[in-house]
C-alpha positions as CSV (number, residue, x, y, z in Angstrom):
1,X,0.0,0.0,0.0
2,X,2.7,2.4,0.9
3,X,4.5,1.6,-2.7
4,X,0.9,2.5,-4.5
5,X,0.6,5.9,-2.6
6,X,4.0,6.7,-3.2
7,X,3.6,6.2,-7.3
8,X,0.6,8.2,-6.6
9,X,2.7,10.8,-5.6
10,X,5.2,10.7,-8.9
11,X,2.7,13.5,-10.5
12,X,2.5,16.2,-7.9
13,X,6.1,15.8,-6.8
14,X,7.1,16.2,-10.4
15,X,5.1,19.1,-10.5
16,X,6.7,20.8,-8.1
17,X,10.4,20.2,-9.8
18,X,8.5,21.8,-12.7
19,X,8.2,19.4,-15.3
20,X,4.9,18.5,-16.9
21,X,3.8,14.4,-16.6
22,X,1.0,15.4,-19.1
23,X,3.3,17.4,-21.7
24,X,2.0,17.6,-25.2
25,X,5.0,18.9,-26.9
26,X,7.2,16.8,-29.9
27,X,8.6,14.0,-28.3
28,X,12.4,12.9,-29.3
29,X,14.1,9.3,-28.9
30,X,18.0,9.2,-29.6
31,X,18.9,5.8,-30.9
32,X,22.8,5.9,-31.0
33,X,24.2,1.9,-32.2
34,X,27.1,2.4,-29.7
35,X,30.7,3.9,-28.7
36,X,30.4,7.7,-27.3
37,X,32.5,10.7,-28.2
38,X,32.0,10.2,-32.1
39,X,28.4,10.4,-31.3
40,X,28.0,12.4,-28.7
41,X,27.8,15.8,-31.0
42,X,24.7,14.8,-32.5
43,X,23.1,14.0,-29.2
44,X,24.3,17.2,-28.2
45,X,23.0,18.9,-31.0
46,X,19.3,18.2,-30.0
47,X,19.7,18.8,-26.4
48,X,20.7,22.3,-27.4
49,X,17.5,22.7,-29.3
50,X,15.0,21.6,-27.0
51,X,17.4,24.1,-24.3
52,X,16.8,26.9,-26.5
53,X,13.3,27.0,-24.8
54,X,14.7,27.8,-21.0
55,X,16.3,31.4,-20.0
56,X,18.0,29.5,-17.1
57,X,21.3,30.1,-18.8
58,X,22.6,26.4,-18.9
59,X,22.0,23.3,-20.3
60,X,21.2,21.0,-17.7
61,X,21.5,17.0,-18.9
62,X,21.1,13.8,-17.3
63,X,23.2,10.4,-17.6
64,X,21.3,7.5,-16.2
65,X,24.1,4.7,-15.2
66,X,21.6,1.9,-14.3
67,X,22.7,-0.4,-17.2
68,X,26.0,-0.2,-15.9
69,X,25.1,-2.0,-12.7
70,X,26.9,-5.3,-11.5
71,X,23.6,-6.4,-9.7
72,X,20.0,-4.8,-9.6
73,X,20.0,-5.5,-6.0
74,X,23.1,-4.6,-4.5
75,X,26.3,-3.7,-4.9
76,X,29.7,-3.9,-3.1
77,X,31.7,-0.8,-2.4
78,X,34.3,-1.9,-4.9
79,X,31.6,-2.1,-7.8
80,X,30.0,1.1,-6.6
81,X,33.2,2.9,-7.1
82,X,34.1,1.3,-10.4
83,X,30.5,2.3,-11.6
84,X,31.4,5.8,-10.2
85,X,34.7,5.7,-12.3
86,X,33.6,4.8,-15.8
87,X,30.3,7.3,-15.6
88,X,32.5,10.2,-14.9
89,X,34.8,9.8,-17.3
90,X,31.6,10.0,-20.0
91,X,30.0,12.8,-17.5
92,X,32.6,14.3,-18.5
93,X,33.1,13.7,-22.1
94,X,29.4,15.2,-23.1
95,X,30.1,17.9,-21.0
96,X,33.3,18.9,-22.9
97,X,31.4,18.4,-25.8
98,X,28.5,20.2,-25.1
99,X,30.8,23.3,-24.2
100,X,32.4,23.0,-27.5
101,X,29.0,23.8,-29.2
102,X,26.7,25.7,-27.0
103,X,27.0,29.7,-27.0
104,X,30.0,31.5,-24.8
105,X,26.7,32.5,-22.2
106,X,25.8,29.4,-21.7
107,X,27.1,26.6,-19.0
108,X,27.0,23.2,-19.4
109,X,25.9,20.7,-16.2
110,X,25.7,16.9,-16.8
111,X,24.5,15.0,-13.7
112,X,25.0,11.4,-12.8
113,X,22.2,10.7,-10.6
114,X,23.6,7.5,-8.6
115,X,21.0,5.0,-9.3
116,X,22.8,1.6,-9.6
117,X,20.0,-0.4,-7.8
118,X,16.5,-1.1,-7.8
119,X,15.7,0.0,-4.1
120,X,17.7,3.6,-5.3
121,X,15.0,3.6,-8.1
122,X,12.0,3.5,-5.9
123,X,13.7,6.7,-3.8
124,X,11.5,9.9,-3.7
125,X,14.8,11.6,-3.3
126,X,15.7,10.0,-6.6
127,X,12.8,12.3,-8.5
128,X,15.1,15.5,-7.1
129,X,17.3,15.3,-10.7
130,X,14.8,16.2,-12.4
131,X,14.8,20.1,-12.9
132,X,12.5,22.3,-14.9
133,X,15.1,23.6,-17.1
134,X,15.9,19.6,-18.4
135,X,17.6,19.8,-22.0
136,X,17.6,16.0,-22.3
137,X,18.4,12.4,-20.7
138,X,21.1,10.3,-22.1
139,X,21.2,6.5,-20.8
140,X,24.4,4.7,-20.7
141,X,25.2,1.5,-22.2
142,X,26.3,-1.7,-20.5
143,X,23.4,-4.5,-19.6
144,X,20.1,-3.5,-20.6
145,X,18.2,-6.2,-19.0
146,X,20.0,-4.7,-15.5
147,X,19.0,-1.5,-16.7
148,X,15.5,-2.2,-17.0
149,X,14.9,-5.0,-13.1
150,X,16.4,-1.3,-12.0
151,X,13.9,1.0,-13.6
152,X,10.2,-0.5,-14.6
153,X,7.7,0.4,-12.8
154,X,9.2,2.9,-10.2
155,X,9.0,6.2,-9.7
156,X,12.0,7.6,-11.7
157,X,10.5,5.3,-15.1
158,X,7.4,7.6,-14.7
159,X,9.8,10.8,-13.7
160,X,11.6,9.7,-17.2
161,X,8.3,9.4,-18.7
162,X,6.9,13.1,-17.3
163,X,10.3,14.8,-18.8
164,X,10.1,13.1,-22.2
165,X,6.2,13.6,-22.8
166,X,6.9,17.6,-22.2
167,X,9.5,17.3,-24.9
168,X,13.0,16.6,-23.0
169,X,15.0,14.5,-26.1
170,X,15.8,11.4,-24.8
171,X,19.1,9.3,-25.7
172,X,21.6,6.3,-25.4
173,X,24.0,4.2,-27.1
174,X,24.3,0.4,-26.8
175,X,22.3,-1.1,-24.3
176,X,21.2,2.6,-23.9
177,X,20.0,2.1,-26.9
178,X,18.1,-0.9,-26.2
179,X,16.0,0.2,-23.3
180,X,14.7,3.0,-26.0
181,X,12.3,0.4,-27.3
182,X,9.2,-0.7,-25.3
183,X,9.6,-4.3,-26.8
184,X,12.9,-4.8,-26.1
185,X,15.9,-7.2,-27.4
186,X,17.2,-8.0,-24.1
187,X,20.2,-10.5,-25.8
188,X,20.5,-13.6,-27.5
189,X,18.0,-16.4,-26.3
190,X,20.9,-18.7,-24.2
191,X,24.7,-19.3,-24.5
192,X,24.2,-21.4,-27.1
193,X,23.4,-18.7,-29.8
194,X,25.2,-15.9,-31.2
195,X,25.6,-14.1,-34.8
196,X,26.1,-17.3,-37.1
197,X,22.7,-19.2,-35.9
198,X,20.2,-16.5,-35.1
199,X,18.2,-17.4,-37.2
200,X,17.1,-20.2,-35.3
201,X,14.1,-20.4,-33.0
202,X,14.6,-19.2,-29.9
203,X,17.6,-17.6,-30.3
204,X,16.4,-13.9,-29.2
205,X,15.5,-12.8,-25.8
206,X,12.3,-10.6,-25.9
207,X,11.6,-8.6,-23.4
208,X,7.8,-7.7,-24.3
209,X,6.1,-6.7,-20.9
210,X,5.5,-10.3,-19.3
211,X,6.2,-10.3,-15.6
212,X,9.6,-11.3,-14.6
213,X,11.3,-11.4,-10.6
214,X,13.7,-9.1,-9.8
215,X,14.1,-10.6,-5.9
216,X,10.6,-11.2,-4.1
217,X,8.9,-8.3,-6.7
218,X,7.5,-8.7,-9.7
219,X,8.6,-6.6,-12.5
220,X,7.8,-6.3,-16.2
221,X,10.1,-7.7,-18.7
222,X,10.8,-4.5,-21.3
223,X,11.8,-1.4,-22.4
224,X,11.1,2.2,-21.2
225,X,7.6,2.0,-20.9
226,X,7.1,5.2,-23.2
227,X,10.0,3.6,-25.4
228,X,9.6,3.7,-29.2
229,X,6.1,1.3,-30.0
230,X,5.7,1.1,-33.8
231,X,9.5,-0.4,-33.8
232,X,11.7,-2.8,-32.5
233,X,15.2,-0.7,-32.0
234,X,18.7,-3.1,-32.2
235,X,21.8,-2.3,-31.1
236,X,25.9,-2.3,-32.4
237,X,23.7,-3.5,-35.3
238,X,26.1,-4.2,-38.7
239,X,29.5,-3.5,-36.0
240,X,28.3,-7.1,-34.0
241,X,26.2,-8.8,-37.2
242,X,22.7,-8.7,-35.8
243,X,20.7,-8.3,-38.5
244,X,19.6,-11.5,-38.5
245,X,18.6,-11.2,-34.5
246,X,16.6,-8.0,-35.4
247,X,14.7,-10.2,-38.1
248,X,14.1,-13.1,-35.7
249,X,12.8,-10.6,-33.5
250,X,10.3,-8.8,-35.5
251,X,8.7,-11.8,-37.4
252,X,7.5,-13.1,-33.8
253,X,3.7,-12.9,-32.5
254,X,2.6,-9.0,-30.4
255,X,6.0,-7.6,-31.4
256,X,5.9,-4.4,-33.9
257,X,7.3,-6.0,-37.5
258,X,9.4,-3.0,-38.1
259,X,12.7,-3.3,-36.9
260,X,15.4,-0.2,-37.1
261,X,18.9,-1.3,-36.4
262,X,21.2,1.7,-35.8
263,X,25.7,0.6,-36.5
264,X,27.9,1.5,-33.9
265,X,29.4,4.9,-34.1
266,X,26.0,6.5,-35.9
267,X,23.1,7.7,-34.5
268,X,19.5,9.1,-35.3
269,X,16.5,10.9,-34.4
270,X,13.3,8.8,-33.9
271,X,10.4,12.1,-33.4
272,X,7.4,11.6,-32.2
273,X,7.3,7.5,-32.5
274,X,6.6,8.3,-36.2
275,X,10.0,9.7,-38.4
276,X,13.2,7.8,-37.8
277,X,16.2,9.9,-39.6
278,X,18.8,13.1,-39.0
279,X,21.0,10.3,-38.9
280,X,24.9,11.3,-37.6
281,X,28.1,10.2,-37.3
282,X,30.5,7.9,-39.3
283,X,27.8,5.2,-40.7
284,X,24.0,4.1,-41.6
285,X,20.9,2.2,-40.2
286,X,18.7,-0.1,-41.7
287,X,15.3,-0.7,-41.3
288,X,13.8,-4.4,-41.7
289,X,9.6,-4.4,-42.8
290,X,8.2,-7.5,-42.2
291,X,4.7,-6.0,-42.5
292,X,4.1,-4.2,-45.7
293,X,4.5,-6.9,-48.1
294,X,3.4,-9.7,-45.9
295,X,6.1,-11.1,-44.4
296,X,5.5,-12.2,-41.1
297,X,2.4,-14.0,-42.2
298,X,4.7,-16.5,-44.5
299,X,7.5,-16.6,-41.2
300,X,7.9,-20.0,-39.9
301,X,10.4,-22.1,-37.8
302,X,8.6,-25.8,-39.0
303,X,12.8,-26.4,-39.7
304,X,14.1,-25.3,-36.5
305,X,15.3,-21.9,-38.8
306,X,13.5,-19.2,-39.6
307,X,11.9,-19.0,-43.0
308,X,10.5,-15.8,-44.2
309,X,9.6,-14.6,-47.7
310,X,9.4,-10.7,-49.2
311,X,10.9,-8.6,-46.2
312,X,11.5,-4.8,-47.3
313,X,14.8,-3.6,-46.4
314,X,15.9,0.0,-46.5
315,X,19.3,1.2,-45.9
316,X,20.1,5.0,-44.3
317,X,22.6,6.9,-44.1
318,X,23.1,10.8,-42.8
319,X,21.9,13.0,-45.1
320,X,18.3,13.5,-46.6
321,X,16.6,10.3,-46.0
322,X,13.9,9.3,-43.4
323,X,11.6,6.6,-42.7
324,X,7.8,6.4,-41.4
325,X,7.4,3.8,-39.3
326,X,3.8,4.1,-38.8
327,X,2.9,4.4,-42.8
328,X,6.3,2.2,-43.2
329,X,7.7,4.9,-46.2
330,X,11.0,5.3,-47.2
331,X,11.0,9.4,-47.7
332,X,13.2,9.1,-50.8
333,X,11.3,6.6,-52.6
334,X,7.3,5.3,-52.8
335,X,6.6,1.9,-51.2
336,X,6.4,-0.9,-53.1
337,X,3.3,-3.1,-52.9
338,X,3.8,-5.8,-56.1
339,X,6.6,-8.0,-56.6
340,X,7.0,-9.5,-60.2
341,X,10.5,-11.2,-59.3
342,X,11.7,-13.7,-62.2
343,X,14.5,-16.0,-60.6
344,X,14.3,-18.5,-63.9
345,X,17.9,-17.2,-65.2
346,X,19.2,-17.1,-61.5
347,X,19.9,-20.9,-61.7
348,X,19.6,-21.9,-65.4
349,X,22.5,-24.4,-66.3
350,X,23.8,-26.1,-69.3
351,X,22.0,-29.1,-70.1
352,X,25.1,-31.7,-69.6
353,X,26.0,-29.3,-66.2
354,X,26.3,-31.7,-63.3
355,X,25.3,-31.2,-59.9
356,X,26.9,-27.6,-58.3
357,X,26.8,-27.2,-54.5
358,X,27.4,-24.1,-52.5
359,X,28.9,-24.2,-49.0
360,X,30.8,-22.2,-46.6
361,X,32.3,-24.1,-43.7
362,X,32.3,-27.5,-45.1
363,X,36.1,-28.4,-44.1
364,X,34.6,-28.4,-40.5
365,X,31.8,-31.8,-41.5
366,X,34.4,-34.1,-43.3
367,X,33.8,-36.4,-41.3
368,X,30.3,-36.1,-41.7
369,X,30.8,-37.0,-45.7
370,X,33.3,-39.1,-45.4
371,X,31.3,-42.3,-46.0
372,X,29.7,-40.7,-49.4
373,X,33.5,-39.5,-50.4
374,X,34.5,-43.1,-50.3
375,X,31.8,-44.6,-52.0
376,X,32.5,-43.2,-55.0
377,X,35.8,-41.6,-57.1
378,X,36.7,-37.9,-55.4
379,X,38.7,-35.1,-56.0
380,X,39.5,-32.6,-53.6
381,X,41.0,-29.3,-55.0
382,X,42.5,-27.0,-51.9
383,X,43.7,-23.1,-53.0
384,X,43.6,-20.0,-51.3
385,X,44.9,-20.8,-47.9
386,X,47.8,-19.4,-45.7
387,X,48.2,-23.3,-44.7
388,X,46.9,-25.9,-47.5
389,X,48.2,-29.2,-46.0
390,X,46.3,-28.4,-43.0
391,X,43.0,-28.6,-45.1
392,X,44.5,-31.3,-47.1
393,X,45.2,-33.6,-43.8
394,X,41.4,-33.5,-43.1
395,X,41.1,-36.2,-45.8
396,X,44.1,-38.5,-44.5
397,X,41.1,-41.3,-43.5
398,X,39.2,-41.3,-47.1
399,X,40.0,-42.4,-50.6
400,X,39.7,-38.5,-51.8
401,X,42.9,-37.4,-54.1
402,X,43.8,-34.2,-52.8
403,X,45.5,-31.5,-54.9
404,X,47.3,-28.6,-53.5
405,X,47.2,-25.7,-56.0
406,X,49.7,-23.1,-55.6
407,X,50.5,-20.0,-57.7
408,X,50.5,-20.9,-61.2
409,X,50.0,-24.2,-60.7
410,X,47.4,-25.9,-63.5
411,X,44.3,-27.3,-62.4
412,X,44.9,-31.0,-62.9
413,X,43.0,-32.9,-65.4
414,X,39.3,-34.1,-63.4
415,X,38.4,-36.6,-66.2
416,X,36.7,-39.7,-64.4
417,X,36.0,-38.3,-61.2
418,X,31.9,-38.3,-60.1
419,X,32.7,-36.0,-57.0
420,X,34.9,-32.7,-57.2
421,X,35.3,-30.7,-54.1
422,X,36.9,-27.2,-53.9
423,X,38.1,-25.6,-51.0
424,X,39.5,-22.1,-51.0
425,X,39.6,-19.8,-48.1
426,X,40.7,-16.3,-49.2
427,X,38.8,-14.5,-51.4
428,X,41.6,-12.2,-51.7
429,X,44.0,-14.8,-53.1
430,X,42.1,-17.0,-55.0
431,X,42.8,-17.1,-58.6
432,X,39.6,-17.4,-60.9
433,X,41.9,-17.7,-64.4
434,X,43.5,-20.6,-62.7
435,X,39.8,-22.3,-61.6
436,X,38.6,-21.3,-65.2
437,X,39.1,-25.1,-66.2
438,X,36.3,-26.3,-64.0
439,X,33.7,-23.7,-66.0
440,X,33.7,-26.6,-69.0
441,X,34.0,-29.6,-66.9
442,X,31.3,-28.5,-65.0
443,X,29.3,-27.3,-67.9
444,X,30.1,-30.7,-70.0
445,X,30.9,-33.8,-67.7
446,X,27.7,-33.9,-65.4
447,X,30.0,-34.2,-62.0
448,X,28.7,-33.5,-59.1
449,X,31.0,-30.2,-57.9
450,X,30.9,-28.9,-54.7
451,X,32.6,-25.4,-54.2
452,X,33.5,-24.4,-50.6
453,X,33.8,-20.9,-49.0
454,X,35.8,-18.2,-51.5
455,X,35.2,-21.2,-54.2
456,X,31.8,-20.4,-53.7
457,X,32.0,-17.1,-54.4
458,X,33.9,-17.0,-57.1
459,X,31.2,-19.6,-58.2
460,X,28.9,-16.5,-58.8
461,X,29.7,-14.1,-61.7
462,X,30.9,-11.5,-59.6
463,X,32.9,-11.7,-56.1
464,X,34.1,-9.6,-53.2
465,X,38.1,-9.9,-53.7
466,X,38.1,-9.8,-49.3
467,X,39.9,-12.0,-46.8
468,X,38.4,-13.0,-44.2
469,X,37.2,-10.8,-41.3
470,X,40.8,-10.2,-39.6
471,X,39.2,-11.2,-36.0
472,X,42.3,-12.4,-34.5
473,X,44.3,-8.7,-35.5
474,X,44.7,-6.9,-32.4
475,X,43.9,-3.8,-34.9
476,X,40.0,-3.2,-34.1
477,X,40.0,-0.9,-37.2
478,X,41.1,-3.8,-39.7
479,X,38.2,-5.6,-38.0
480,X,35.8,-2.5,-38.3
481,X,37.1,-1.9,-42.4
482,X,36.3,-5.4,-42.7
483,X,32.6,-5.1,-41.6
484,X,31.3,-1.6,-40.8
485,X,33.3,0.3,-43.8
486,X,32.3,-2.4,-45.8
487,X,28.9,-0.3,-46.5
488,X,30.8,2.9,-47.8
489,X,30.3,3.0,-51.7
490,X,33.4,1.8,-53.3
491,X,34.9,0.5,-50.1
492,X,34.4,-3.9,-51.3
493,X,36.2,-4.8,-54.5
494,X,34.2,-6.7,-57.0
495,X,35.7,-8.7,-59.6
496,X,34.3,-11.4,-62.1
497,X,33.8,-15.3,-60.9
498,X,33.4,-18.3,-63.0
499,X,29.7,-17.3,-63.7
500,X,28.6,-21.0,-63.0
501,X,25.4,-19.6,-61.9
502,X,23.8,-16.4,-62.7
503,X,23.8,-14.3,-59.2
504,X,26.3,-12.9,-56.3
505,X,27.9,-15.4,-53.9
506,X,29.0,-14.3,-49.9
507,X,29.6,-17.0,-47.6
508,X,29.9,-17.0,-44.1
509,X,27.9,-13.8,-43.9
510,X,26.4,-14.7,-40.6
511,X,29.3,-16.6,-39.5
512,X,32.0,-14.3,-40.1
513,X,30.1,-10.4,-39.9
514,X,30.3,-10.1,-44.3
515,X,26.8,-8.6,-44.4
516,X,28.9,-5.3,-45.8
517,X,30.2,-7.2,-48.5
518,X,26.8,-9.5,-49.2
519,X,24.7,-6.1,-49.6
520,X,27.9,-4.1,-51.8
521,X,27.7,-7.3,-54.2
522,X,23.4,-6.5,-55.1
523,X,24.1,-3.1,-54.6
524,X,26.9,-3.1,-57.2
525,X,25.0,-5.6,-59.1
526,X,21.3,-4.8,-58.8
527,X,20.3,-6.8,-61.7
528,X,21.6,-10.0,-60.1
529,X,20.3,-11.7,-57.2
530,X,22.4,-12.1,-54.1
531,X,23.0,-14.7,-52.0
532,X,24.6,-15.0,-48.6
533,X,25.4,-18.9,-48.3
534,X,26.0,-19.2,-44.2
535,X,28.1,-21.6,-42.1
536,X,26.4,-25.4,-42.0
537,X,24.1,-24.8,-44.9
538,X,24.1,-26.7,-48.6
539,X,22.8,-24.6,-51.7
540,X,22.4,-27.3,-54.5
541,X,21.3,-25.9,-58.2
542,X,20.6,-28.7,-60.5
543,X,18.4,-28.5,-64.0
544,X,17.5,-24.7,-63.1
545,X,16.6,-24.7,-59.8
546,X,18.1,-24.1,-56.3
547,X,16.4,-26.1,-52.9
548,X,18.6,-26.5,-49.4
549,X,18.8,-30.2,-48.4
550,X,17.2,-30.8,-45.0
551,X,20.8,-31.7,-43.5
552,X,21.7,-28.0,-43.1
553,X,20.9,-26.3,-40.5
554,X,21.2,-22.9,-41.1
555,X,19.5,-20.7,-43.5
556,X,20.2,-18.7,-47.2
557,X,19.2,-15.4,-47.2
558,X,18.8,-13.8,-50.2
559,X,18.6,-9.8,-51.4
560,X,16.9,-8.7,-54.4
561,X,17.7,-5.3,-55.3
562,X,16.3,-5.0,-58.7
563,X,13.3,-2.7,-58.1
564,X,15.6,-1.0,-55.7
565,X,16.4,2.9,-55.4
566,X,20.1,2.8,-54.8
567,X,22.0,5.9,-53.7
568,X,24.5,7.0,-51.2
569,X,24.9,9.8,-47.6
570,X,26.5,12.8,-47.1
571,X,29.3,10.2,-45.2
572,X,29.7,8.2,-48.9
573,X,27.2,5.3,-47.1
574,X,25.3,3.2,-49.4
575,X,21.8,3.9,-49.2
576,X,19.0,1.2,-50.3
577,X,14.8,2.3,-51.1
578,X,12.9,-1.3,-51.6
579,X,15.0,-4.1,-51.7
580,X,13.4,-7.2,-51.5
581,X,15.0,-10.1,-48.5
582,X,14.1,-13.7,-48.1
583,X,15.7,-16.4,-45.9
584,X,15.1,-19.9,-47.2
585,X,15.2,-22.6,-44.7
586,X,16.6,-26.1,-44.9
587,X,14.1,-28.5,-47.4
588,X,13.0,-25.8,-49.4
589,X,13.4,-24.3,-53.1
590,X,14.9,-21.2,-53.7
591,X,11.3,-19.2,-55.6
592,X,10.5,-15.9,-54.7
593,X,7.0,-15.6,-53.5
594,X,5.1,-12.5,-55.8
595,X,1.7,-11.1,-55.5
C-alpha cells in the first residue's frame, strides 16, 4: 500500500520540480548503435535545441548509469566505485562536448544521478534530478536487462516518462540504446546462440512486458515504458552482425514488425514514435519491414530456422533520407506493394551441367561425408589458404585425391571423377583464371561439384576480392574496415567469378560479420540476385533450380535489389529504397513468393 501511494505521488512531486507528466510537446528518442564521443555531437545537437526554450542560462542533462550496474540489487563498495569511475569519465566527455558547441553565455551541467539499484530507483529523493530547465536524458550502455529490473515500474521510469512527454530529447547508445524500445531485445536467447545461428528459434530474448522477478517483486520484462512502440530498435547493429537477430525478433507474434537497427558509431532521431532519420556520425541504419508486403504472415520455424519470404529492407545513411514507421515509407522513394520477381535465369544451367553445390564451412563436416566420399571416385582441390596441408590432412582417413594448388599451378585434369570438391579460403588470393578449367568440366561432364567458401563465391559471376574478417588482429580498425566500412560505396572490390550460376555469392555472412560485402555485391549488381550462403548450410542448383537439403541447418538469405532505389549519404554510405530479402530454410526451393 505504501508503494501505491507513493507512485501516486510521482505526478504532484514532479510538478513541483516543474516538469509537466502530461506534456504535449514533440517527443524525441536518440537511438545511438554504440561507442560515445563520435556520437556524442549529434546528441548534443538536439539537447541544445530543445534548451533553446529555458532562459536559465545552462543546459542541464542527465546520464542515467543503471545499465552499468553489477547487480539490480546490490552492490559492493568496490563495484559502486568502479561504476562511479567509468560514468565520470563520459559525464565528463558530453560535458566537454556540449561546451564546444553551445553559446559562450551558456554553461554546461551533466548529472550522474547514482542510481545503480533497484531499491535507489523507488527513492522519492531520486525524482530530485529532475529540474525544470531539463535539455535532455542520455542512458548509458552496458546491460540493458539490469538497466530495466532497476527501472520499470518505479517512480524515476514515470519521472523519465513526465520529462520526455513535455518534450526533454531522450538518448543512449548500446544497451542505452536498447531500453529505448518498449519491446525490447534483451540479448541472444541462451549461451548457445550468437551471430552465425540466429536465425534459429529461440535464439532472441524478448523482453515484451510479461512479468519477470527481480528478488521477491514482480517486475515487467521490457523497455522504457514510453519507449519507441511502432518499432523494435537493435543495437551495435552491422558492428556485432545482428541483422539476423533483429529479423528473428520482429517476425515473432505481439511484437511491432518494423525493426530499425542503428551501427555502432552513428546515431538518429526517432520524433514523435513516427520519423526515424537526422542520422549522424561515421555510418547508416537499416530498417527491416516484415509488415508491408506480408512477411510475417509467411514466417515459420517448422525447420528449427527461420523462414520468411518478401521482407523490405531500406538502408540510411546521414543526409536527406527518413523513414515512417507508422505508414512504413521510405521518404526518398514510394513503397512498393507488387513484386514481379523472375529467378528462372538465376539458376539456369547447361544441359550436360552436373550437380553444383554451395557451401561455406564445409572443411569443418568431413567427417560427416566421409562415407559418401568413399563410396565413390573424389577429387579434392584445396587453393587459397595461408596453410593448405592443414585442409588437405582432413582427408588423410578417405580415398579422396587431394591437390594442392599453388601460384600458377594448372588445375589437374578431373576426367573420371563423379565427386569434385573445392576448397579455398581467401577470397583475396584466390585465382579465378586458374579455376577457369572447372567452367567446362562443370558445364560438360555432369559431375557433381561442390565449391566451398571463397570457391563459392567465385562460383557467382561477380565476387568480393576480401579476406576474411581479420578477427584475430589486435587492430580493431582492420576488423571495423572489414565489416562496418564495408557499406561505404566503393569500399568492397568486386571482380568477375566463373559465372557458374547467374547471381552474387557471400559465404559466411552470418558466421563471419560479411553482411557489408553480401549487400555491396546486389548493390553493385542490382540486376543479379544475391545470396549469402552461411556456415552449416548446402545450396544445390541442379536442371534450373536451387532447394537446401534438409541436412543443413542454417538458413540462405537472399537480397533482391532490382526494383531498388540505390544511392548514397553525405558520409559516402550506401543507401538502399525497396530491396526485397528472403531467408530460405533447410528442405525448401529457392522461388520468390510475388503477388
Amino acid at each position: 500500500m505504501r508503494k501505491i501511494l507513493f507512485l501516486a505521488l510521482v505526478v504532484i512531486l514532479l510538478t513541483a520540480v516543474g516538469v509537466s507528466a502530461h506534456g504535449e510537446g514533440d517527443t524525441t528518442l536518440i537511438p545511438i548503435g554504440g561507442f560515445y564521443v563520435d556520437t556524442f555531437p549529434g546528441f548534443v545537437e538536439a539537447a541544445l535545441h530543445h534548451a533553446e526554450g529555458f532562459d536559465s542560462g545552462r543546459v542541464y542533462m542527465l546520464m542515467m548509469p543503471m545499465s552499468f550496474t553489477y547487480n539490480p540489487l546490490g552492490q559492493t563498495e568496490e563495484e559502486l566505485i568502479d561504476n562511479e569511475i567509468f560514468a565520470e569519465r563520459r559525464r565528463r566527455q558530453l560535458e566537454d562536448e556540449c561546451r564546444l558547441q553551445a553559446p559562450e553565455d551558456v554553461s554546461c551541467e551533466v548529472v550522474v544521478p547514482p542510481i545503480y539499484t533497484r531499491e535507489a530507483a523507488l527513492t522519492e529523493i531520486a525524482l530530485d534530478y529532475f529540474a525544470d530547465d531539463l535539455a535532455a536524458v542520455y542512458f548509458l550502455g552496458g546491460d540493458q536487462t539490469f538497466a530495466m529490473q532497476i527501472t520499470a515500474g518505479t517512480p524515476l521510469e514515470a519521472a523519465l516518462q513526465a520529462a520526455f512527454e513535455s518534450g526533454v530529447p531522450m538518448g543512449g547508445n548500446s544497451a542505452g540504446l536498447a531500453i529505448l524500445s518498449r519491446t525490447m531485445i534483451g540479448g541472444y536467447g541462451g549461451d548457445e546462440f550468437g551471430p552465425e545461428n540466429a536465425l534459429r528459434e529461440g535464439a532472441v530474448d524478448l523482453w515484451n512486458g510479461e512479468d519477470g522477478m527481480v528478488g521477491e517483486e514482480t517486475v515487467p520484462r521490457r523497455g522504457l515504458d514510453f519507449g519507441a512502440q511502432s518499432v523494435v530498435l537493435e543495437q551495435h547493429f552491422w558492428e556485432r552482425a545482428r541483422f539476423a537477430r533483429l529479423l528473428n525478433a520482429v517476425v515473432q507474434p505481439d511484437v511491432p514488425h518494423v525493426g530499425i537497427g542503428v551501427d555502432s558509431l552513428t546515431g538518429g532521431l526517432l520524433e514523435n514514435d513516427q520519423t526515424f532519420g537526422s542520422m549522424f556520425g561515421i555510418y547508416g541504419g537499416a530498417v527491416i519491414d516484415a509488415q508491408s508486403l506480408g512477411a510475417v504472415e509467411t514466417a515459420s520455424f517448422e525447420s528449427g530456422v527461420l523462414s520468411v519470404r518478401n521482407v523490405l529492407v531500406h538502408v540510411l545513411a546521414p543526409g536527406d533520407f527518413s523513414y515512417d514507421t507508422v505508414e512504413r515509407q521510405p521518404s526518398w522513394v514510394n513503397a512498393t506493394g507488387v513484386l514481379n520477381r523472375d529467378w528462372s535465369s538465376a539458376f539456369a544451367t547447361p544441359e550436360g551441367a552436373g550437380m553444383l553445390v554451395l557451401m561455406s564451412n564445409l572443411t569443418a563436416h568431413i567427417a560427416d561425408v566421409t562415407e559418401q566420399i568413399n563410396s565413390m571416385p573424389t577429387a579434392v582441390i584445396v587453393t587459397a589458404y595461408a596453410d593448405p596441408d592443414a585442409v588437405a590432412a582432413l582427408y588423410a582417413d578417405t580415398s579422396a585425391e587431394v591437390f594442392v594448388l599453388g601460384a600458377g599451378d594448372a588445375l589437374p585434369d578431373l576426367t573420371g571423377y563423379e565427386l569434385v570438391i573445392v576448397h579455398a579460403g581467401d577470397q583475396s588470393l584466390i585465382d579465378v583464371a586458374q579455376l577457369e578449367p572447372l567452367r567446362a568440366f562443370h558445364e560438360t561432364s555432369g559431375t557433381t561439384l561442390v565449391m566451398d567458401d571463397a570457391a563459392a563465391a567465385v562460383a557467382g559471376a561477380y565476387y568480393s576480392a576480401h579476406a576474411p574478417t581479420p578477427y584475430d588482429s589486435d587492430d580493431d580498425l582492420l576488423i571495423e574496415e572489414a565489416t562496418q566500412a564495408s557499406f561505404m560505396v566503393g569500399a568492397t572490390t568486386i571482380n568477375a567469378g566463373l559465372g557458374l550460376v547467374n547471381v552474387t555469392v557471400e559465404p559466411s555472412v552470418m558466421d563471419d560479420n560479411r553482411y557489408g560485402r553480401f549487400f555491396s555485391l546486389a548493390y553493385q549488381h542490382p540486376e543479379l540476385l544475391a545470396l549469402a550462403i552461411n556456415d552449416d548450410v548446402s545450396l544445390v542448383i541442379s536442371n534450373g533450380s536451387a532447394f537446401i537439403p534438409s541436412i543443413s541447418t542454417n538458413g540462405v538469405i537472399t537480397l533482391d535489389l532490382s526494383g531498388a532505389a540505390l544511392s548514397w549519404g553525405d558520409n559516402g554510405y550506401m543507401t538502399i529504397g525497396n530491396g526485397v530479402l528472403d531467408v530460405f530454410a533447410p528442405d525448401e526451393a529457392l522461388v520468390p513468393l510475388n503477388n
